[in-house]
One Martini backbone bead per residue (centre of mass of N, CA, C, O) as a GRO file, in nm:
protein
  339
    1UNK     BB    1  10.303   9.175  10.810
    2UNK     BB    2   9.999   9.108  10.997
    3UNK     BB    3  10.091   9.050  11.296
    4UNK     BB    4   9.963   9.290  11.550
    5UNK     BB    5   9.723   9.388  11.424
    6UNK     BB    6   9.538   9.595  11.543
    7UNK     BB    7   9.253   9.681  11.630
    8UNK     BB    8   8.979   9.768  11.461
    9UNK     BB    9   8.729   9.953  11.332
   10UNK     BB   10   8.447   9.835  11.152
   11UNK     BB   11   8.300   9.966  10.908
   12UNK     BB   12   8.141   9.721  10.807
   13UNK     BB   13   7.832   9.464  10.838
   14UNK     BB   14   7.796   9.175  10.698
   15UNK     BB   15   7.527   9.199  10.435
   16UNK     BB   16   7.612   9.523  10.427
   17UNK     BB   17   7.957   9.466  10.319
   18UNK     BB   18   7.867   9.329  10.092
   19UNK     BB   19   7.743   9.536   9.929
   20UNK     BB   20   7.844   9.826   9.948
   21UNK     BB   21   8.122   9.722   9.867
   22UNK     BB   22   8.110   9.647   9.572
   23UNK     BB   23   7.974   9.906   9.469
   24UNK     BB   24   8.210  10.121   9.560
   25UNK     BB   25   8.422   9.934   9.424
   26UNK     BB   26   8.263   9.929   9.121
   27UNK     BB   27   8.333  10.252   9.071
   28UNK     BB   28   8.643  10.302   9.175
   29UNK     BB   29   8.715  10.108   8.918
   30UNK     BB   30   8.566  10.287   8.678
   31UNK     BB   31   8.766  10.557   8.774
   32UNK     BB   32   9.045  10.437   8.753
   33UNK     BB   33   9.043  10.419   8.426
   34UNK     BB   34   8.967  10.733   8.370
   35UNK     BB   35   9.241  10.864   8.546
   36UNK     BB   36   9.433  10.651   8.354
   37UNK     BB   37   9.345  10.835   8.070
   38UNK     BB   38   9.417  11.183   8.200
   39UNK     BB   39   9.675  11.151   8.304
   40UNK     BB   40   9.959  11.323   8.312
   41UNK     BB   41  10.263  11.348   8.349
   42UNK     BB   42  10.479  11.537   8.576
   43UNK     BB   43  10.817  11.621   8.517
   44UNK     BB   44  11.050  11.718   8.749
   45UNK     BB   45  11.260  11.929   8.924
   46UNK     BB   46  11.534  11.980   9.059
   47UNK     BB   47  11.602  11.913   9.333
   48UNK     BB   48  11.657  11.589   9.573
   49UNK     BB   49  11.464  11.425   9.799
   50UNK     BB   50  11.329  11.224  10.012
   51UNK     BB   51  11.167  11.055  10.125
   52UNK     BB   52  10.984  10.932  10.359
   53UNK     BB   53  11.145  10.664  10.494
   54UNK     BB   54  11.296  10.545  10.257
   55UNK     BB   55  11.557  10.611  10.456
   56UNK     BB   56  11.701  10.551  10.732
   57UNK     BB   57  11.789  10.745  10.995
   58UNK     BB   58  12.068  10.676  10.987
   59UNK     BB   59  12.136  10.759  10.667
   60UNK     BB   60  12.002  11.012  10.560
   61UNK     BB   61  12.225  11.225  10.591
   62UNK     BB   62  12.385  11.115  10.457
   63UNK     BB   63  12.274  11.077  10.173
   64UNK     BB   64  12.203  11.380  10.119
   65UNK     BB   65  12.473  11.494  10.134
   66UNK     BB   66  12.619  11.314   9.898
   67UNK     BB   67  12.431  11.286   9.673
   68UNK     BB   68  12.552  11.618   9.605
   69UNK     BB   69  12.839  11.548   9.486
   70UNK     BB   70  12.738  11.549   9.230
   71UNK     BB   71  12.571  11.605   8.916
   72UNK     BB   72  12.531  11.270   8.858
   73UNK     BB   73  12.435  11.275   9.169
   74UNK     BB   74  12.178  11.180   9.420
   75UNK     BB   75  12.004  11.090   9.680
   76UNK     BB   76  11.821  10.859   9.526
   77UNK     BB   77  12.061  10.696   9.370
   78UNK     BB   78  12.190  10.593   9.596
   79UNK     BB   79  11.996  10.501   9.784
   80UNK     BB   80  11.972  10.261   9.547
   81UNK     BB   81  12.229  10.147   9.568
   82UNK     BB   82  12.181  10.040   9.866
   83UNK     BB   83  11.957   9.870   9.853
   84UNK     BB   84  12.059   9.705   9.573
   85UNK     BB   85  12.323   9.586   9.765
   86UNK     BB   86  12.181   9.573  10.088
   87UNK     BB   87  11.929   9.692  10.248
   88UNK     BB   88  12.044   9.856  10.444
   89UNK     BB   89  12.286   9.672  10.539
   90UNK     BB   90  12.606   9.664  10.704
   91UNK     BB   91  12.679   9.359  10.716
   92UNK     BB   92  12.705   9.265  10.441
   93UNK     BB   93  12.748   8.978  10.267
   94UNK     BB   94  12.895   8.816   9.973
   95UNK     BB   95  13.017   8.532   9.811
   96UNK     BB   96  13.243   8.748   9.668
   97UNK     BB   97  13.323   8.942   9.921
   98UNK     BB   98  13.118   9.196   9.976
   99UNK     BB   99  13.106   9.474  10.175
  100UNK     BB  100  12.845   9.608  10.328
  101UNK     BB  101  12.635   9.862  10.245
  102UNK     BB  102  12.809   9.931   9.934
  103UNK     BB  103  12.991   9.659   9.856
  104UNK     BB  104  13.264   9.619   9.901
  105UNK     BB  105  13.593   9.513   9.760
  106UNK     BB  106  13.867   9.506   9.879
  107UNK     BB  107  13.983   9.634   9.660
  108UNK     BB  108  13.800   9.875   9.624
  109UNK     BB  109  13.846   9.975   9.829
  110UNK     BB  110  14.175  10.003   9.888
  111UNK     BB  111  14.119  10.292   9.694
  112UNK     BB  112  13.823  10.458   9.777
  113UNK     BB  113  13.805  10.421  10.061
  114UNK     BB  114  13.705  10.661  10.317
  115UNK     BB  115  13.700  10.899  10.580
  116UNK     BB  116  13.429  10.996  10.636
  117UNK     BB  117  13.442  11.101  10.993
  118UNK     BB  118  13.703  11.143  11.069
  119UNK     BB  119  13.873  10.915  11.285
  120UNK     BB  120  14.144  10.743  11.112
  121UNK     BB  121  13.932  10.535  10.965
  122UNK     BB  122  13.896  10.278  10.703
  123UNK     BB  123  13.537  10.138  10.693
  124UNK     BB  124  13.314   9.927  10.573
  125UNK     BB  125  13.135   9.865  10.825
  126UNK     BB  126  13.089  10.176  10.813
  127UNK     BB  127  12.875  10.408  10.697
  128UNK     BB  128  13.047  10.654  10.763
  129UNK     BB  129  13.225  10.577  10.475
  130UNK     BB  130  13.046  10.364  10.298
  131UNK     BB  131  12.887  10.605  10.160
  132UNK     BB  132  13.127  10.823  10.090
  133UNK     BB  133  13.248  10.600   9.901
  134UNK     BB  134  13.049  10.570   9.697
  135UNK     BB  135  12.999  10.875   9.607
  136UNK     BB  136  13.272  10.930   9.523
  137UNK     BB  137  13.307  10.699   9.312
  138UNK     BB  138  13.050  10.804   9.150
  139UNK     BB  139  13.240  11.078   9.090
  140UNK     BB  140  13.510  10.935   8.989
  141UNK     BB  141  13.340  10.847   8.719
  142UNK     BB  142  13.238  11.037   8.607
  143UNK     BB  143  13.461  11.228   8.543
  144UNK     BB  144  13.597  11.013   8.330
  145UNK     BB  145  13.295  11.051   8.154
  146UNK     BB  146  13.253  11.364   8.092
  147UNK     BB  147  13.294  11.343   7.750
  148UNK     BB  148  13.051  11.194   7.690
  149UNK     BB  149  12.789  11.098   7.532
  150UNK     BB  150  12.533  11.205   7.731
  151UNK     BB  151  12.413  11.098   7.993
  152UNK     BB  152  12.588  11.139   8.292
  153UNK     BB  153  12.424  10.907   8.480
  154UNK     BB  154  12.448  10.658   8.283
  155UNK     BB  155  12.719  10.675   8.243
  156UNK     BB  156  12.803  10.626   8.575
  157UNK     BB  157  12.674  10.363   8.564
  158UNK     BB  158  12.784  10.180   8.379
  159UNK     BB  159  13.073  10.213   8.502
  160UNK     BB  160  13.017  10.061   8.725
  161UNK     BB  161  12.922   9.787   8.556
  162UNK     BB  162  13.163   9.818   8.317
  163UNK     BB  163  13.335  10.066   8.317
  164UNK     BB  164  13.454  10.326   8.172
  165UNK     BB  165  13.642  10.166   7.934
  166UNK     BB  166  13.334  10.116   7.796
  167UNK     BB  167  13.211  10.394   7.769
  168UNK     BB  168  13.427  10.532   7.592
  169UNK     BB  169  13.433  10.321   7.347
  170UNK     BB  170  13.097  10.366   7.289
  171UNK     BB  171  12.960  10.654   7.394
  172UNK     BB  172  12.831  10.513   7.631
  173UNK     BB  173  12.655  10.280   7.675
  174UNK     BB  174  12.694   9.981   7.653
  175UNK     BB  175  12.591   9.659   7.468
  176UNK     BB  176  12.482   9.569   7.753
  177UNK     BB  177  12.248   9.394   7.939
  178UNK     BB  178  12.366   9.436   8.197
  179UNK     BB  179  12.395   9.714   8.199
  180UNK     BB  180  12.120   9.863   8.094
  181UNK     BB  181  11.981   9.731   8.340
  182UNK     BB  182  12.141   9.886   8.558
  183UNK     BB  183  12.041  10.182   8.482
  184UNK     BB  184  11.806  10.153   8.480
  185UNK     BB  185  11.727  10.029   8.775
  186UNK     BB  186  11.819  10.277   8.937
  187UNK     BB  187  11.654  10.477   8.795
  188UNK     BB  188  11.381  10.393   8.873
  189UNK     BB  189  11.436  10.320   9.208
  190UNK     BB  190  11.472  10.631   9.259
  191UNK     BB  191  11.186  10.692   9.257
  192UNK     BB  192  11.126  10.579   9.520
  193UNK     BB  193  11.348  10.776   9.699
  194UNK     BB  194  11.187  10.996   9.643
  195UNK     BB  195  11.040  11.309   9.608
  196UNK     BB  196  10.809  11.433   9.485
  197UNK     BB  197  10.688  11.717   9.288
  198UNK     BB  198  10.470  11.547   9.136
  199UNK     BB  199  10.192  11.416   9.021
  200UNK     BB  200  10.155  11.070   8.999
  201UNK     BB  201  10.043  10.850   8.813
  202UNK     BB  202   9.834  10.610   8.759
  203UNK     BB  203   9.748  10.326   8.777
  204UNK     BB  204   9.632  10.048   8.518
  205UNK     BB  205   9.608   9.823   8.789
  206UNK     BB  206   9.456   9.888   8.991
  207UNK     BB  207   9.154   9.752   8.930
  208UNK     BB  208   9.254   9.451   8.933
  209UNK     BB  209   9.361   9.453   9.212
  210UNK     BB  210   9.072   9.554   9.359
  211UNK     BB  211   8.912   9.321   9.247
  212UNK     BB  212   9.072   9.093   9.356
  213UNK     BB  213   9.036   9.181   9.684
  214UNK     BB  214   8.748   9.191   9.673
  215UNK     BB  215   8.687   8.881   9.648
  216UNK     BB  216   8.850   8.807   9.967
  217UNK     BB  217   8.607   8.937  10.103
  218UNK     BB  218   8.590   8.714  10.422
  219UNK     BB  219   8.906   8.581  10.433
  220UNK     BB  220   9.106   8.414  10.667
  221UNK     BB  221   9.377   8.488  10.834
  222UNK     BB  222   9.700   8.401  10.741
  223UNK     BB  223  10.036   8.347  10.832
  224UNK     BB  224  10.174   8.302  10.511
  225UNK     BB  225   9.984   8.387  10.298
  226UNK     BB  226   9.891   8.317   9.955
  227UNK     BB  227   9.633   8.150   9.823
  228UNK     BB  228   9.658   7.839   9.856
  229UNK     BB  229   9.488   7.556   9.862
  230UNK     BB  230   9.659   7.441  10.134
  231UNK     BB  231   9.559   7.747  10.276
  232UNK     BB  232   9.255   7.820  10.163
  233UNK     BB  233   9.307   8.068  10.061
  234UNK     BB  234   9.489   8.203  10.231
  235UNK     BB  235   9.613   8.556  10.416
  236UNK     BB  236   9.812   8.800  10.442
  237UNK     BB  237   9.867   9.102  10.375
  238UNK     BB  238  10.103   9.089  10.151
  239UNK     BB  239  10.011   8.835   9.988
  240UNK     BB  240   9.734   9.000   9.892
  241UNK     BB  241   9.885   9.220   9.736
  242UNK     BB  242  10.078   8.992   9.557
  243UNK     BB  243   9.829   8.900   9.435
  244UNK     BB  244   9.669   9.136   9.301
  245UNK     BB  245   9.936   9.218   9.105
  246UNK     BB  246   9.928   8.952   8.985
  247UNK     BB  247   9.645   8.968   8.801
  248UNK     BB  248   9.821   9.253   8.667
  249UNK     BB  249  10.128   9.201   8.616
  250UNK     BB  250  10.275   9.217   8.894
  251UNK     BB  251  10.535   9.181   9.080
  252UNK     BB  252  10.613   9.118   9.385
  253UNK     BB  253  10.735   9.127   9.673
  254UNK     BB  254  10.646   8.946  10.011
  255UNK     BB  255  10.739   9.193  10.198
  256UNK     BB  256  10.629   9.514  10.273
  257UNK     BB  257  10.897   9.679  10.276
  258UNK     BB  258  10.930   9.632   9.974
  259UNK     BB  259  10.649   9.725   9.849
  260UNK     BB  260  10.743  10.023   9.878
  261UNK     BB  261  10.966  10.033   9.618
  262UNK     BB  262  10.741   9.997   9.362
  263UNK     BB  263  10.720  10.335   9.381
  264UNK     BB  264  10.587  10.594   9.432
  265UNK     BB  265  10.462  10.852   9.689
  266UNK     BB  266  10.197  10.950   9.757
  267UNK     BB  267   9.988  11.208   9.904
  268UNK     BB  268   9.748  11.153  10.073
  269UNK     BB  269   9.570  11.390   9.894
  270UNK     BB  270   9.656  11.173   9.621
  271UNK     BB  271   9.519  10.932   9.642
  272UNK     BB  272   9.457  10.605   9.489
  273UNK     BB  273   9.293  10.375   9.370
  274UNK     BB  274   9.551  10.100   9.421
  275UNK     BB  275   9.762  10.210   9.664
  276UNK     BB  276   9.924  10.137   9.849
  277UNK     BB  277   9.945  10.117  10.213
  278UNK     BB  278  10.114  10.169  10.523
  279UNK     BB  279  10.243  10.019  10.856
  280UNK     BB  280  10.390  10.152  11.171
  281UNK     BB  281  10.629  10.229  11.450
  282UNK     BB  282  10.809  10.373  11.248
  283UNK     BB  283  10.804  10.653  11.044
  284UNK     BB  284  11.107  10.685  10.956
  285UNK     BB  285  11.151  10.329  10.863
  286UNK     BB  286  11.059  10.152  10.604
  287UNK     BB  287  11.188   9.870  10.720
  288UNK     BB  288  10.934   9.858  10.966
  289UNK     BB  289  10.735   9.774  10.858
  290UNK     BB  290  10.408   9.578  10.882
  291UNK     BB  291  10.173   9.715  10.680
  292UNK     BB  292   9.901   9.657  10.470
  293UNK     BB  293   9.718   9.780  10.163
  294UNK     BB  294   9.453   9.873   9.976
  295UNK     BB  295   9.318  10.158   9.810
  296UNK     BB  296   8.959  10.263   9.802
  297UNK     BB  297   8.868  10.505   9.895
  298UNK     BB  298   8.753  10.698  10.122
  299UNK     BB  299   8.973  10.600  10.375
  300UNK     BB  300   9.002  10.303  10.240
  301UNK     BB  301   9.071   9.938  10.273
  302UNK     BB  302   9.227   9.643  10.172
  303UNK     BB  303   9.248   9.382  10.405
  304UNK     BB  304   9.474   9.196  10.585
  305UNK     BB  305   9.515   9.225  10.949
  306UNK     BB  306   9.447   8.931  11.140
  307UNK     BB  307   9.441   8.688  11.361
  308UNK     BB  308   9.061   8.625  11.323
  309UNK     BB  309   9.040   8.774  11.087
  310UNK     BB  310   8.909   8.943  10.766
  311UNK     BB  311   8.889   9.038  10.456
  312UNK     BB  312   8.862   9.391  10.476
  313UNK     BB  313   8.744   9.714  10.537
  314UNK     BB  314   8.976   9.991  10.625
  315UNK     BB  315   9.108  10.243  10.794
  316UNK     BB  316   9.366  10.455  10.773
  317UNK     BB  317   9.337  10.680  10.967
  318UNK     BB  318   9.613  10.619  11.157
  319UNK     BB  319   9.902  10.659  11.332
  320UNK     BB  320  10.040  10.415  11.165
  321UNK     BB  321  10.090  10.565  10.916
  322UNK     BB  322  10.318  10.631  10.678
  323UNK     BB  323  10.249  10.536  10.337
  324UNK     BB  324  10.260  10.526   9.976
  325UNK     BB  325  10.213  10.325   9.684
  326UNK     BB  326  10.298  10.337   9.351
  327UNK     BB  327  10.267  10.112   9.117
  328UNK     BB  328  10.506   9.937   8.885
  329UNK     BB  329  10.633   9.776   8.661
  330UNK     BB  330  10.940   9.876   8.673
  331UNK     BB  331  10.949   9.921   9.004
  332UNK     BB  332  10.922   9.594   9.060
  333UNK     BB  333  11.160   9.517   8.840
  334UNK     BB  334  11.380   9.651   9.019
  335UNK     BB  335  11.373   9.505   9.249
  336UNK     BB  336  11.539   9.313   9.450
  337UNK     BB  337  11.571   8.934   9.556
  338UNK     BB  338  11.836   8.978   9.817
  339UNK     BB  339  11.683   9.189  10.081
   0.00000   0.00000   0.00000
């Protein structure tokens, strides 16, 4: 949420931000539009690298290096499982008993928990023990159904979630609707955390999104704000991202740096309106965002930025620029709601 959020200078001002910013917004909705008729995805090959700042600077070389260990899983794979197992907490802890970043429970610790580090001790709530026995565990799956028919990646996660002999037995995922939620799930969100290869899709949902912003445009932004009648209409940062993808049919979480994991991430010189843009002081880590915003193209996006100011057009070409993400509903629908 954007409450610290440094002054800007301001695009434009008064009477004249309100009419060029119409033109401007309305020009670029309907360019949104055109784009996302003609661009047709690119999809990518080769090995897997992680996104810039996906993933925690504690943990990224444990992913990467671990993420390689066999060919059903990659780093963005694994990322994806640790994310949505714990928010990438080392302490977390579930009702279950699940403990650690990647939520080992006991009995399965004891017996996959593997000495990650070597240093003689096998700790659930080390990362560097638990990264390295996520991904053994889920590549001692893949072993189990390495001759079933289908995809060897959809494979070891059925098994990781539904057990192996049910993936066996089925001859691939099993018609479970957990099952098969959980293989999408994974596979989506990992999306989130690679590295694109190729030009990622246009949103279909940008436009609505970018109107929907553009209305909110001189709103008093409120810290916690979600633009209830209660709270006069008004926003804080990610408030307004989340209500602008809500009026185009898409959830997003309520807090910046998870609506960052909501699709992949598109490079500066990539960027398309519609696109979230995020701002930090630690450039290395996604969990540390603090802003957000819409891009409206020419290096402008549609801001609540801080308290005191009202919801206006802001240059994103500042230091703390992170990075931005197109939004799916995919992977909207694939974010945890529990991290």
């Amino acid at each position: 949420m954007g409450e610290g959020w440094a002054v800007r200078k301001v695009w434009v001002a008064g009477g004249v931000a309100a009419g060029l910013g119409l033109s401007f917004v309305m020009l670029l909705v309907v360019g949104v539009y055109l784009v996302a008729g003609n661009l047709v995805n690119g999809a990518g090959g080769g090995s897997v690298a992680l996104a810039k700042g996906a993933v925690p600077t504690a943990y990224s070389a444990l992913v990467q290096k671990w993420g390689n260990l066999c060919p059903a899983l990659n780093p963005a794979l694994l990322a994806a499982q640790l994310y949505q197992e714990s928010g990438f907490n080392p302490n977390a802890k579930s009702p279950a008993k699940a403990e650690g970043i990647a939520q080992f429970i006991p009995g399965t610790w004891a017996t996959h928990g593997i000495d990650g580090n070597g240093d003689g001790v096998r700790n659930v709530w080390d990362p560097n023990d638990a990264i390295p026995s996520a991904a053994t565990y889920d590549c001692e799956l893949a072993t189990y159904v390495k001759d079933v028919p289908g995809n060897q990646t959809a494979n070891m996660l059925a098994s990781y979630n539904a057990g192996a002999y049910a993936v066996i037995k089925y001859g691939g995922v099993p018609p479970y609707s957990e099952t098969r939620n959980y293989v999408k799930t994974i596979t989506t969100l990992s999306q989130s955390f690679a590295a694109p290869v190729s030009r990622v899709d246009p949103s279909e949902q940008a436009a609505t999104a970018i109107t929907y912003a553009q209305s909110k445009l001189g709103t008093p932004y409120l810290w916690g704000g979600n633009g209830t009648a209660d709270q006069g209409g008004r926003f804080d940062c990610s408030g307004l991202t989340k209500a602008a993808f809500a009026a185009a049919g898409i959830t997003l979480p309520r807090v910046a740096n998870d609506q960052y994991n909501a699709g992949p991430h598109p490079q500066r010189a990539e960027l398309l309106p519609g696109d979230l843009v995020f701002f930090s002081d630690d450039l290395t880590n996604s969990r540390a965002i603090r802003h957000v915003g819409i891009y409206v193209g020419g290096g402008y996006m549609i801001d609540a930025p801080r308290t005191g100011a009202v919801i206006r057009f802001d240059p994103i070409d500042t230091p703390d620029y992170f990075g931005a993400t197109r939004v799916t509903e995919d992977g909207a629908k694939a974010l945890p709601t529990t991290v």
